[in-house]
MARVEXMI-993071 format. One record per residue (C-alpha): residue in three letters; x, y, z. Coordinates in steps of 0.02 Angstrom, whole numbers, padded with zeros to 5 digits, always signed. Example, Ala and Ser with C-alpha at 12.3 -4.5 7.8 and 13.67 -1.06 7.14 Angstrom:
2
ALA+00615-00225+00390/SER+00684-00053+00357/
//
This chain:
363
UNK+00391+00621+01203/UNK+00389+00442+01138/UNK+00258+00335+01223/UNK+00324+00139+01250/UNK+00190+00024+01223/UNK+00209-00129+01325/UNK+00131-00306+01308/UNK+00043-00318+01462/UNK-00053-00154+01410/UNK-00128-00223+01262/UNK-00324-00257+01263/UNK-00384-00415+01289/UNK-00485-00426+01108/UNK-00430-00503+00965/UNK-00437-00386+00806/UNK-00409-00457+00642/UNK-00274-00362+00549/UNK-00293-00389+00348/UNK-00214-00341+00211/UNK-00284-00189+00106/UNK-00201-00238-00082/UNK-00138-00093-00185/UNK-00263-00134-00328/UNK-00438-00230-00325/UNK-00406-00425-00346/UNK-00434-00481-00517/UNK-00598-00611-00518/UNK-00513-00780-00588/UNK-00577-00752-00780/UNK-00512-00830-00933/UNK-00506-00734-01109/UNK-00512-00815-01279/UNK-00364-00826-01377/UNK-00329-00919-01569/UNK-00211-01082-01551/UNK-00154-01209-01648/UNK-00085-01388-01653/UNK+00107-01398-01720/UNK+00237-01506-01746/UNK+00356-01507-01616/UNK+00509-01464-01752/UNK+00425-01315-01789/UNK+00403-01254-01603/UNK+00568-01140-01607/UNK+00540-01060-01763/UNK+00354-01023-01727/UNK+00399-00956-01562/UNK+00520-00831-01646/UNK+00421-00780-01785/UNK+00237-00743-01659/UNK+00337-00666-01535/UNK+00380-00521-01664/UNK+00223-00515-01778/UNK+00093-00565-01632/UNK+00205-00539-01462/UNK+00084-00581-01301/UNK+00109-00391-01207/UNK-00044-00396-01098/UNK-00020-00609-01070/UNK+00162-00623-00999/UNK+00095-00728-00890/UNK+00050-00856-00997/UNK+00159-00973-01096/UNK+00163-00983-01266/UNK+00152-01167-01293/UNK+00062-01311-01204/UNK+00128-01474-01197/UNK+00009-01623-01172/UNK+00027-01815-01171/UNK-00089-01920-01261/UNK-00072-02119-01277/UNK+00112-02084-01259/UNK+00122-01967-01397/UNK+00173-01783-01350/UNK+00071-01652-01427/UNK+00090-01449-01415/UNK-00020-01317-01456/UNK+00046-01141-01484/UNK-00046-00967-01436/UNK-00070-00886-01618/UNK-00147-00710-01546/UNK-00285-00642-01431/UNK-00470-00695-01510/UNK-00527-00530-01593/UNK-00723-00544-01608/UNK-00865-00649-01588/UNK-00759-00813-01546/UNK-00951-00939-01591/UNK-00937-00858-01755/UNK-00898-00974-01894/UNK-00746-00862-01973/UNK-00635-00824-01845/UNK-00533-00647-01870/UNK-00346-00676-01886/UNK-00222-00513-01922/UNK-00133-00515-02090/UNK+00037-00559-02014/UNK-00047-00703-01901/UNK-00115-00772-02069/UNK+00025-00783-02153/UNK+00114-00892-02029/UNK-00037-01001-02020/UNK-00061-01018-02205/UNK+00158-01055-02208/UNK+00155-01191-02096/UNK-00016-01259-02148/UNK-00110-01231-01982/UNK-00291-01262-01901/UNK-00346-01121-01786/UNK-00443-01158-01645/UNK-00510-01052-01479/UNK-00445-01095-01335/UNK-00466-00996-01137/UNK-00322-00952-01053/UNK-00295-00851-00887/UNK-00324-00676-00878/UNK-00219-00613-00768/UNK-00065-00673-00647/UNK-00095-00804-00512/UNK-00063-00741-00332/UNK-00049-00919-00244/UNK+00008-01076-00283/UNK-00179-01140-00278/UNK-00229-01012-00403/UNK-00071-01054-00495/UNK-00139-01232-00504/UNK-00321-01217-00551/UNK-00251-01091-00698/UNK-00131-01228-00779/UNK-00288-01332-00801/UNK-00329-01211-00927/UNK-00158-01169-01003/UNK+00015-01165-00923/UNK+00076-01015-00844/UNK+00200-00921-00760/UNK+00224-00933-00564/UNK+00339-00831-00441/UNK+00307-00869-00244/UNK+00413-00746-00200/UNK+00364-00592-00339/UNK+00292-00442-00284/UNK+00119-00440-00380/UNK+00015-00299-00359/UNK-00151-00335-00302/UNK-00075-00500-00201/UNK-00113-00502-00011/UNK+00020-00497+00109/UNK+00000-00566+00275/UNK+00063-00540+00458/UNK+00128-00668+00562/UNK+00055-00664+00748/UNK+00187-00584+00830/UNK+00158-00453+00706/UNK-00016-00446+00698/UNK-00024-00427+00909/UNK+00093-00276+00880/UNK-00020-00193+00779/UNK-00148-00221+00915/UNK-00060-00149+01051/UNK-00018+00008+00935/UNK-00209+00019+00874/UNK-00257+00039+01038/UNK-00167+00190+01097/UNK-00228+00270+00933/UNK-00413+00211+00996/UNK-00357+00298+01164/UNK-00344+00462+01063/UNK-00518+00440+00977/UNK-00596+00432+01147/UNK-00490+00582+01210/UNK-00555+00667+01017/UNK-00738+00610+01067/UNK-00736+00663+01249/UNK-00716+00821+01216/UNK-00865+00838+01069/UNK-00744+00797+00913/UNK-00760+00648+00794/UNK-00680+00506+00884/UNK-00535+00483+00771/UNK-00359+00464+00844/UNK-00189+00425+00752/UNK-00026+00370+00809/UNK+00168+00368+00739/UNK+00254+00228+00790/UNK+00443+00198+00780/UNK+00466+00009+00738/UNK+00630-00011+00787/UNK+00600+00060+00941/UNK+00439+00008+00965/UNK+00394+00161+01035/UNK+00258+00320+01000/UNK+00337+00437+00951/UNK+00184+00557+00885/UNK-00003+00560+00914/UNK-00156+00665+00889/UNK-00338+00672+00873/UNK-00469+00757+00771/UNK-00484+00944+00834/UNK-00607+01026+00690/UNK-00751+01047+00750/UNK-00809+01217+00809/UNK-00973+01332+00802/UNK-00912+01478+00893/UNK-00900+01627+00772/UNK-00738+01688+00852/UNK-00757+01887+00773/UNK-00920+01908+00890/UNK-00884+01779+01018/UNK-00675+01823+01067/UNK-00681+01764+01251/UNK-00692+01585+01196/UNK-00569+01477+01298/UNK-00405+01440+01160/UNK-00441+01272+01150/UNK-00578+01301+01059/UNK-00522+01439+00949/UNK-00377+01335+00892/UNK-00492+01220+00816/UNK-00472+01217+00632/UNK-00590+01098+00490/UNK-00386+01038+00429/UNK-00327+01000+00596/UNK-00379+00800+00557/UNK-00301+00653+00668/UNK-00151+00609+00533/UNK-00140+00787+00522/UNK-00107+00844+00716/UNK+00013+00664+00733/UNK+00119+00736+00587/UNK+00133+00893+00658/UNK+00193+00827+00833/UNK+00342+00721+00738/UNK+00384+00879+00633/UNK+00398+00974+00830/UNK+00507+00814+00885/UNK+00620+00823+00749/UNK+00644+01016+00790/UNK+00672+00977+00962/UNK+00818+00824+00917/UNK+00907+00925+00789/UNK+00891+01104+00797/UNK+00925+01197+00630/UNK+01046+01295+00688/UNK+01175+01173+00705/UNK+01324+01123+00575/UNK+01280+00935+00574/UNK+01092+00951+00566/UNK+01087+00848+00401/UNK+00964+00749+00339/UNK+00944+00563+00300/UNK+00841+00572+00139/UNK+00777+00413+00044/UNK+00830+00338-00101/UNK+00650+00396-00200/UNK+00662+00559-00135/UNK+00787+00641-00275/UNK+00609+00769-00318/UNK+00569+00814-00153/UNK+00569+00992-00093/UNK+00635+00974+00069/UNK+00810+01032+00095/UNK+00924+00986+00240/UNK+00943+01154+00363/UNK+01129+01219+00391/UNK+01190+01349+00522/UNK+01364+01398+00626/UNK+01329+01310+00777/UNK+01495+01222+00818/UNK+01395+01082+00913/UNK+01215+01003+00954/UNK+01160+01059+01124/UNK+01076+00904+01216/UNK+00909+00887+01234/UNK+00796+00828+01364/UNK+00623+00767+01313/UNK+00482+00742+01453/UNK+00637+00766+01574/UNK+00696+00604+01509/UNK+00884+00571+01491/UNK+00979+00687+01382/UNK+01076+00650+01256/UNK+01193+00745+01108/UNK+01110+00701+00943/UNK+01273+00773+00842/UNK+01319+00600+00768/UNK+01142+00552+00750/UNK+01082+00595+00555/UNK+00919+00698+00539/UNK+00774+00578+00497/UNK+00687+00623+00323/UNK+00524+00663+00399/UNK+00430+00509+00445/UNK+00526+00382+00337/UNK+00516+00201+00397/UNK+00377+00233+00547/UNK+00201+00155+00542/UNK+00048+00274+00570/UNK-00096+00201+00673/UNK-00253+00285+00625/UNK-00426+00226+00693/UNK-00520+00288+00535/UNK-00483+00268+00354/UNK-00385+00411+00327/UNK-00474+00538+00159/UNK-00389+00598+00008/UNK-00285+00733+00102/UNK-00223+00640+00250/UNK-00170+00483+00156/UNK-00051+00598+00023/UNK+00001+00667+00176/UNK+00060+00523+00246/UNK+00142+00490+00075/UNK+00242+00645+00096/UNK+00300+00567+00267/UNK+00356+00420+00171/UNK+00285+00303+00325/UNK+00335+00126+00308/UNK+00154+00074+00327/UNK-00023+00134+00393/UNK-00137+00030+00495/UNK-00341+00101+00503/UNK-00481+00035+00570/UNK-00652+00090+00518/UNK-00672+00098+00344/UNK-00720+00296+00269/UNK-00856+00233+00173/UNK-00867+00400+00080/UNK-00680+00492+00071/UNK-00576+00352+00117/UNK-00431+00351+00024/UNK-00345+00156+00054/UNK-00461+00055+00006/UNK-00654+00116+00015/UNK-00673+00278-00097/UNK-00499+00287-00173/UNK-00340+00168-00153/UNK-00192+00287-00161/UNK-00069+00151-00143/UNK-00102+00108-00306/UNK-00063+00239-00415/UNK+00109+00216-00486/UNK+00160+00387-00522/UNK+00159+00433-00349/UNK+00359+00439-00271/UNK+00312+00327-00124/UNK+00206+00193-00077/UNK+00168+00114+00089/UNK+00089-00035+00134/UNK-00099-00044+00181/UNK-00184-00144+00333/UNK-00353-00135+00412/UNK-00374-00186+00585/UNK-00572-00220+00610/UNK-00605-00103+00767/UNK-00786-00057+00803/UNK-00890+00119+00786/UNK-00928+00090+00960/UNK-00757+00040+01022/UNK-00698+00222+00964/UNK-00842+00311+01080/UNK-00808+00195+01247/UNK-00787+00320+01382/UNK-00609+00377+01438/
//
């Protein structure tokens, strides 16, 4: 059943393969805060006393004081609290407990612009310390950040995109929307599922019966994502049958609220199993996989709403998809599911920038 991709069948074009962030990237904007000038001796004790009356919640990012060199002299400015108001307004609006440690320590308020939200880059970083200092981590995880592939990476993806292309053009062949979609086992490097769109159908099957099966087995759910998932649910069957002592399953980490349940039965051992007439082997040792964890899904359109919390379910490692659903997609164009943080899973996001036509290119 699994399909090895090898180098020499990948196409000769060059997609690009980019990152599809959780979250839209934040524009570079500043936002107006109240500062002051203070004497360095005071810097602890100011520091203690903001960060409980005034404390910076939606600005961790930012650092509370700036330190500046003029004519040898060092000079820092503290962030009182976020500008509340019309900031060109001659009386600036300062919160009770903010005024009272201004009025204590005899300060001068001024506006200042600081960063609005967390650099993703060094560069960024860089041109954001020109306006106050903040906070930098190369090697956090910040949402909205783009990740990116290395070659060797990206030309995998290729070669997998492409047999998912070969099942849009099987899909389209045969009078379906050319959308195709592939499970890949990374490890392996291997297909181990595939399908194609199979919904479309006019034939009123209660007057017209005789219709060859194909067609009546057409169905408006049976979606590319959809058919690939059910082909890896019929592997797993096939590897570990449920009626066998050791059929147990592998389950995530994040997977504690899940319904699924490993099956059980009295079968003293796995029999072996022989795929495609491949080589058989006993799968007793071998724990059940949870689903689709880990694999990548190839799928040559955006996947919509239903498809992509499908693939969530799966708990897939990642999903690559080429032309963007300008109307249902759910990763990036309509909806970005990867984002929402009460979901139990997440997986990673790419685009790789296939054509309309490429997808309709006879067999």
């Amino acid at each position: 059943m699994a399909q090895d991709v090898k180098a020499e069948e990948c196409p000769d074009r060059k997609w690009d393969v980019i990152h599809i962030p959780d979250e839209l990237q934040k524009a570079s904007t500043t936002v107006h805060v109240l500062a002051a000038s203070i004497d360095p001796k005071l810097a602890s004790v100011l520091i203690r006393d903001l960060g409980t009356k005034a404390p910076l919640t939606s600005l961790a990012h930012v650092k509370r004081i700036r330190r500046s060199v003029t004519e040898g002299k060092v000079e820092l400015s503290i962030i009182l609290c976020p500008a509340d108001g019309d900031v060109s307004s001659d009386t600036l609006k300062i919160p009770n407990d903010v005024a009272a440690i201004v009025e204590k320590h005899s300060l001068v308020p001024f506006v200042a612009e600081i960063p609005a939200y967390q650099a993703t880059s060094r560069a960024e970083w860089e041109a954001q310390c020109v306006f106050w200092p903040t906070s930098f981590h190369p090697n956090a995880c910040i949402r909205g950040s783009k990740l990116e592939l290395d070659e060797c990476e990206a030309e995998t993806a290729r070669k997998f995109m492409k047999e998912a292309v070969s099942q849009a053009r099987l899909a389209h062949s045969s009078g379906q929307l050319a959308n195709g979609a592939v499970i890949v086992d990374p490890f392996l490097r291997s297909v181990i599922a595939w399908g194609h769109d199979q919904c479309t159908s006019t034939t009123n099957y209660c007057l017209e019966p005789g219709e060859d099966k194909e067609k009546r087995l057409r169905h408006p759910l049976r979606h590319a994502v959809m058919e690939a998932i059910s082909m890896a649910a019929d592997r797993d069957h096939l590897l570990f049958p449920s009626n066998c002592t050791n059929s147990f399953i592998q389950r995530p980490a994040d997977s504690s609220d899940c319904d699924a349940v490993a099956d059980s039965g009295n079968a003293a051992k796995k029999p072996r199993v022989d795929l495609d007439g491949g080589v058989g082997f006993n799968s007793q040792d071998i724990p059940r996989p949870y689903l689709c964890t880990g694999f990548d899904a190839y799928v040559t359109r955006e996947p919509c709403a239903m498809c992509a919390m499908a693939l969530v379910h799966q708990r897939v490692r990642r999903v690559f998809f080429g032309v963007p659903n300008t109307f249902r997609g759910a990763l990036g164009s309509k909806y970005r599911l990867q984002g929402i943080r009460s979901l139990n899973h997440h997986y990673t996001v790419f685009q790789v920038t296939i054509s309309e036509s490429e997808l309709e290119e006879p067999l």
